[in-house]
VEXKEKE-306129 format. One line per 3 residues: their letters; for each residue x, y, z of N, C-alpha, C. Coordinates in steps of 0.001 Angstrom, whole numbers, padded with zeros to 6 digits. Example, Ala and Ser with C-alpha at 12.3 -4.5 7.8 and 13.67 -1.06 7.14 Angstrom:
REM VEXKEKE-306129
as = 013190/-005690/007800/012300/-004500/007800/013200/-003300/007800 | 012850/-002250/007080/013670/-001060/007140/012900/000030/007870 .
END
This chain:
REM VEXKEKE-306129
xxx = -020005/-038778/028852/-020851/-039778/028231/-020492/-041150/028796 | -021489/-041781/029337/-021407/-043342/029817/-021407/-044108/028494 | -019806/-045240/028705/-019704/-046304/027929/-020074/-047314/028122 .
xxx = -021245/-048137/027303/-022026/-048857/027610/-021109/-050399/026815 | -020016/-050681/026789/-019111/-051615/026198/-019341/-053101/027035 | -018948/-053995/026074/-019009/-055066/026667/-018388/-055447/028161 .
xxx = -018750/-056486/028926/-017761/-056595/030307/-016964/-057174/029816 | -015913/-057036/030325/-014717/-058107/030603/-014823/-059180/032056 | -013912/-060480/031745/-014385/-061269/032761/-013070/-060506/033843 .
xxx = -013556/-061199/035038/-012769/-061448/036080/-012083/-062495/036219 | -010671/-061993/036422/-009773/-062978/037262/-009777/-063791/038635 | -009583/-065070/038911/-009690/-065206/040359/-008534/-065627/040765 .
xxx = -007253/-064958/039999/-006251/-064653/041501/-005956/-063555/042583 | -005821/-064179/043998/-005754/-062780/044593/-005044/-061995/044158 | -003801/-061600/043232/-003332/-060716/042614/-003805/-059983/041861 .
xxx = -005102/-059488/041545/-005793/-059402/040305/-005164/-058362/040092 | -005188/-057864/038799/-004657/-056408/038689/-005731/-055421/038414 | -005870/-054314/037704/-006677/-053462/038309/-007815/-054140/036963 .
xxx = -006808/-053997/035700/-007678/-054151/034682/-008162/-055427/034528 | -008349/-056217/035408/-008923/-057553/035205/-010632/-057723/036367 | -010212/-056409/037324/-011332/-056373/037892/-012732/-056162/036943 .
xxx = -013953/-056953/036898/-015146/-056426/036148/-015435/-055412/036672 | -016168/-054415/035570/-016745/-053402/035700/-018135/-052908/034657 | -019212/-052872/035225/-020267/-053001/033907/-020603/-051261/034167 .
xxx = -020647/-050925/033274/-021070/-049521/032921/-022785/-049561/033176 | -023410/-048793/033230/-024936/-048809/033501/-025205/-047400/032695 | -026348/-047339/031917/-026664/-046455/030910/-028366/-046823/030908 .
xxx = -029147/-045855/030909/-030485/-046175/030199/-030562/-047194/029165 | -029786/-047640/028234/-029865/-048972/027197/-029484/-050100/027595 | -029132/-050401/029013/-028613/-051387/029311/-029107/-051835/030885 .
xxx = -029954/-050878/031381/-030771/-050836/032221/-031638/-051978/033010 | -032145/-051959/032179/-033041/-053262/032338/-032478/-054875/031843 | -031534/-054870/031151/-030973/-056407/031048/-029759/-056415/032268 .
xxx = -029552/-055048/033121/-028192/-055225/034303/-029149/-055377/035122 | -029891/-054680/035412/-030619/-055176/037114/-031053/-055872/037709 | -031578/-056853/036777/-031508/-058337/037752/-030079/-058817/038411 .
xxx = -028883/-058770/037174/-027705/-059414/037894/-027379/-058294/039039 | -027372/-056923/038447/-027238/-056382/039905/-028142/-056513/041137 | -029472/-057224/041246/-030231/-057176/042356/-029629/-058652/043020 .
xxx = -029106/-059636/042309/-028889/-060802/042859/-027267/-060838/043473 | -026365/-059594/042766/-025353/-059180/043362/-024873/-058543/044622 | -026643/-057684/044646/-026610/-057224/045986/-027279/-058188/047130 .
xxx = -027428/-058768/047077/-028315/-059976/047707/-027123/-060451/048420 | -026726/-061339/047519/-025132/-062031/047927/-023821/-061607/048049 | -023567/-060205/048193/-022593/-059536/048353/-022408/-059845/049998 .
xxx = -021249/-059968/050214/-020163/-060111/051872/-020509/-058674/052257 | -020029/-057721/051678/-019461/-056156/051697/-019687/-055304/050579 | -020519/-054593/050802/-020574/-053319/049556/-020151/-052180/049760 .
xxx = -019714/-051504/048812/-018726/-050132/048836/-019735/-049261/048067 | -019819/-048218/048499/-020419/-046918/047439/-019648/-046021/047569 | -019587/-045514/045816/-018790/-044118/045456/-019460/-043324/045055 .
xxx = -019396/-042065/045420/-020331/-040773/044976/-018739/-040408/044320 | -019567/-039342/042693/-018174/-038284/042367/-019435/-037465/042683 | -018629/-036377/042956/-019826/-034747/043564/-019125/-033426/042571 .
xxx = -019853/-032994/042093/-019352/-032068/041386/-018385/-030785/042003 | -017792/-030785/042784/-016532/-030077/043503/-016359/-031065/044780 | -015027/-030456/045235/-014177/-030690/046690/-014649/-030487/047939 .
xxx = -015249/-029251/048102/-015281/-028191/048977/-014028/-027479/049392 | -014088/-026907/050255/-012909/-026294/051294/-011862/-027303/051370 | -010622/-026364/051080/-008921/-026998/050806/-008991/-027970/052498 .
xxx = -009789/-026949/053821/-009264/-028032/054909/-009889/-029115/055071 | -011228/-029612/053831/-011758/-030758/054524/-010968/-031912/054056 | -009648/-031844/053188/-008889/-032991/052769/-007637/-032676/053726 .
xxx = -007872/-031809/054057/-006565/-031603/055099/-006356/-031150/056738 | -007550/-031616/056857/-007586/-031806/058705/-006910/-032686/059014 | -006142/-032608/060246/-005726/-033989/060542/-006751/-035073/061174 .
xxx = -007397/-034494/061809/-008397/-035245/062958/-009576/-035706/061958 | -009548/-036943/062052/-010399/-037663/060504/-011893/-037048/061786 | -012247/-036877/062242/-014076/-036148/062721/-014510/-034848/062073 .
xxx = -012833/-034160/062022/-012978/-032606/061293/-013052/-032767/060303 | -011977/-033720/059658/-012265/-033968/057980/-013717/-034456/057640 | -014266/-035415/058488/-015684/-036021/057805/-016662/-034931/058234 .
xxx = -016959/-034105/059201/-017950/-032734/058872/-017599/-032037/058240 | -016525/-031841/057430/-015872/-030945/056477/-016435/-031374/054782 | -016404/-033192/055355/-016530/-033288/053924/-018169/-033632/053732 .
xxx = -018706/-033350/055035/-020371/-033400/055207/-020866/-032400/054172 | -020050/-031728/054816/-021039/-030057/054833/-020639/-029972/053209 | -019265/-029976/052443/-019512/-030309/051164/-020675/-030644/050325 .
xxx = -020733/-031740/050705/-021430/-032732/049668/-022653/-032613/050006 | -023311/-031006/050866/-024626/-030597/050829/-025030/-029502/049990 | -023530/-029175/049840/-023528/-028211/048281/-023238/-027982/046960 .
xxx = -022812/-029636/046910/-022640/-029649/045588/-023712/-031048/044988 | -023056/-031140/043518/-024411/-032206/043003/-023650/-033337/042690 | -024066/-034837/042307/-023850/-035809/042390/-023447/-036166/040408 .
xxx = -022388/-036584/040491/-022211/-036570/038895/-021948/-037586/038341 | -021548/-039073/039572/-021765/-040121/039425/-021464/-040857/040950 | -021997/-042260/040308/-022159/-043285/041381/-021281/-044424/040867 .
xxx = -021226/-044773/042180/-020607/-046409/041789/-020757/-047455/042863 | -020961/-048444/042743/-021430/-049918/043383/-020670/-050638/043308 | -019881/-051506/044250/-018661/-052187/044214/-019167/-053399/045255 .
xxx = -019431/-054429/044557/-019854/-055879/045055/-018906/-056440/045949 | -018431/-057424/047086/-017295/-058068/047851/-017991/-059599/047939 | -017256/-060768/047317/-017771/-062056/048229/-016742/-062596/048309 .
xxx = -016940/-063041/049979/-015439/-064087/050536/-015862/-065123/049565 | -015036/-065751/049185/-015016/-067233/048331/-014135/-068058/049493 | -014467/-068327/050485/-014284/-069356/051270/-012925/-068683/051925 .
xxx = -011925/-069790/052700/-010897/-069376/053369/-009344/-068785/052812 | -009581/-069142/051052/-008418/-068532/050221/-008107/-067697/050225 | -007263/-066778/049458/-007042/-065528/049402/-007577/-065070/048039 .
xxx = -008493/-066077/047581/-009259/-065806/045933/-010433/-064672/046382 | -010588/-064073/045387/-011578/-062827/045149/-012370/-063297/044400 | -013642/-062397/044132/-014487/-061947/043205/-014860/-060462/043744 .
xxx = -014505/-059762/042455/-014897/-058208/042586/-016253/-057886/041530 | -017176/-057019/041639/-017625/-056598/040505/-018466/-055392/040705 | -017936/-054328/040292/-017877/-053203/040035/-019055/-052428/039501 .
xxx = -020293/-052059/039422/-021621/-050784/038485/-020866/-049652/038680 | -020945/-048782/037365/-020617/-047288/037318/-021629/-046810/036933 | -022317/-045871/037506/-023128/-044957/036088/-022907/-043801/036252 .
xxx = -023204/-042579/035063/-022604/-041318/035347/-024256/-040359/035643 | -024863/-039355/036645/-025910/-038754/036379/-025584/-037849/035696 | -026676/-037484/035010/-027111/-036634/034071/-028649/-035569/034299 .
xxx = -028311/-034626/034044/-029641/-033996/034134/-030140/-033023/032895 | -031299/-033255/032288/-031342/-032200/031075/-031214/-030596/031188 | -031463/-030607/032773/-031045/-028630/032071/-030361/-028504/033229 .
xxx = -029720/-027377/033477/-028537/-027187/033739/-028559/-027584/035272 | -027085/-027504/035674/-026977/-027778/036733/-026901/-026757/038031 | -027569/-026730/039116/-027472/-025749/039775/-027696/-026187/041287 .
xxx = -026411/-025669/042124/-026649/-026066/043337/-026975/-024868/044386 | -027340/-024805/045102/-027994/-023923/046000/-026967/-023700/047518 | -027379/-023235/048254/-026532/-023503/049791/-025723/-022233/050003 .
END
């Protein structure tokens, strides 16, 4: 279940610690009052990061190839057989020549009403 809780602010020392990074949860009830700030986040973002969680690993060797080309068709061919169980959006802006940050973080979890089933 996605927690749709208030944000917390961000810190702007480069030390931040983990729990000071923002992070806004995204839920159908909160939908439409996040996506503007997230469309103007992505606008002005330096660097964006995306996280898939996938509902399995795959194969023990695609985390354990050495040769990162074997590992990334390893972890291709995965993530054509399994399903997507959440996302995440991770904002970057240089704030000039400091070593100051701004991070800010979307999670949401998918959901599907009937069951889940992957094919392959």
């Amino acid at each position: 279940m996605v927690s749709c809780e208030p944000v917390k602010e961000v810190g702007t020392s480069s030390a931040a610690r983990l729990d000071q990074i923002q992070v806004i949860e995204v839920c159908r009830t909160n939908l439409d009052a996040i996506w503007p700030y997230l469309l103007v986040s992505l606008k002005q973002a330096d660097f964006i990061a995306v996280d898939l969680e996938l509902s399995g690993l795959g194969s023990r060797q695609a985390s354990c190839a050495k040769n990162v080309g074997d590992r990334y068709a390893a972890l291709c061919e995965a993530a054509k057989t399994r399903g997507i169980l959440s996302f995440g959006l991770a904002f970057f802006k240089k704030t000039g020549q400091s070593e100051s940050k701004r991070r800010l973080k979307f999670s949401s979890q998918v959901g599907c009403r009937g069951k889940l089933t992957v094919f392959g």
